[in-house]
Structures are given as structure tokens and as C-alpha cells.
N, C-alpha and C positions, 0 to 999 in steps of 0.2 A: 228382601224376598226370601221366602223361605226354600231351601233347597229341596230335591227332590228327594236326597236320603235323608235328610234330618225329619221329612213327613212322615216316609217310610220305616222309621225307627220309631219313633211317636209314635205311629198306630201300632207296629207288636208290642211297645208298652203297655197300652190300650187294648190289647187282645189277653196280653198276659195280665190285668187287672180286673178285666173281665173274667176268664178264667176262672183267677182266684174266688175273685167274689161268687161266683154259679157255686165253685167247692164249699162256700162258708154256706149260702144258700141252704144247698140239698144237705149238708149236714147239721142244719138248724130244724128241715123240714123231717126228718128224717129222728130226732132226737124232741121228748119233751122240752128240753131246753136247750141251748147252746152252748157255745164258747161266746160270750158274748164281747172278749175281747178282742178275739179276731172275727167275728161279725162287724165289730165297729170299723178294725183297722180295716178290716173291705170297704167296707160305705166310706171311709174318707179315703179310700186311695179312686175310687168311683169319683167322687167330689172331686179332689186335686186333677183326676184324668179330666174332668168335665171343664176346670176354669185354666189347665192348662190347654187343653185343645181353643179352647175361647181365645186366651191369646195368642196362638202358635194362628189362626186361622187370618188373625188383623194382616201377616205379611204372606200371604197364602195366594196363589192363582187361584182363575175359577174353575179348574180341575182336583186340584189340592184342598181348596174351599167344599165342595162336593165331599169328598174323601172324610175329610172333617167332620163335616154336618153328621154325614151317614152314621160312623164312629160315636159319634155326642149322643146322636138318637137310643144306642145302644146301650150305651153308659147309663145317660138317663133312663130309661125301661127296666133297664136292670136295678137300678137304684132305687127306683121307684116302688117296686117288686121289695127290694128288700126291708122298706122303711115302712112298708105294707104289713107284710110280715112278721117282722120284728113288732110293731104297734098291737098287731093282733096276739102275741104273746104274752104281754102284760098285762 
């Protein structure tokens, strides 16, 4: 069972990987071209956030399970957004 703080910890990873990636984001949108190395390194810390929550979620309540979901949804969106983006660049 996953404890309450190790979820809790987990998600500000997941806020602060979010974060980052919004920052590579707007300043790809913001510039004809990027940093395309830390573009990437966003979208795989997006990725890693997304298949980690995957399994952190296997030993999760269904209050914790919730939390998760919500979190992944975010990940993904944003991910999605940036692989959108980036494709439209090239």
C-alpha cells in the first residue's frame, strides 16, 4: 500500500515536472526555435512522470487512485500539447 506521504511527494514531483515543461513550453512558443534539448528533457520527464504514476497507482487506495488519475490527466495534456508543438515546428 502506498503511503500517504510517498503519494504526496510523488505529486510535487509531478507539479515540479509539470512546471518545468509549461517553462520549456512558453519558451519554444515564444522563440522561432528552441532549446530543443531541454524541450526533449521535459517531454521525457512528462513520460517518466506518466509511467511512474502508472505504477506508484497499482498499490494506491481509491482516494490516492483519484489523486493519480487527476495528476496523469495533466501530464498527458501537457505532453500532448508539447509533442503537438514541437511536430508543428519542423
Amino acid at each position: 500500500m502506498a503511503t500517504r506521504k510517498s503519494v504526496d511527494e510523488y505529486l510535487q514531483r509531478c507539479t515540479q515536472a509539470i512546471d518545468y515543461a509549461r517553462e520549456q513550453y512558453q519558451t519554444g512558443a515564444q522563440q522561432e526555435h528552441y532549446n530543443e534539448i531541454e524541450y526533449t528533457k521535459a517531454l521525457q520527464e512528462l513520460e517518466n512522470a506518466v509511467n511512474d504514476i502508472n505504477h506508484l497507482s497499482l498499490s494506491a487506495n481509491d482516494q490516492q487512485q483519484d489523486q493519480l488519475y487527476r495528476m496523469r490527466l495533466q501530464l498527458q495534456d501537457l505532453q500532448n500539447q508539447m509533442i503537438l508543438k514541437g511536430s508543428g515546428e519542423r
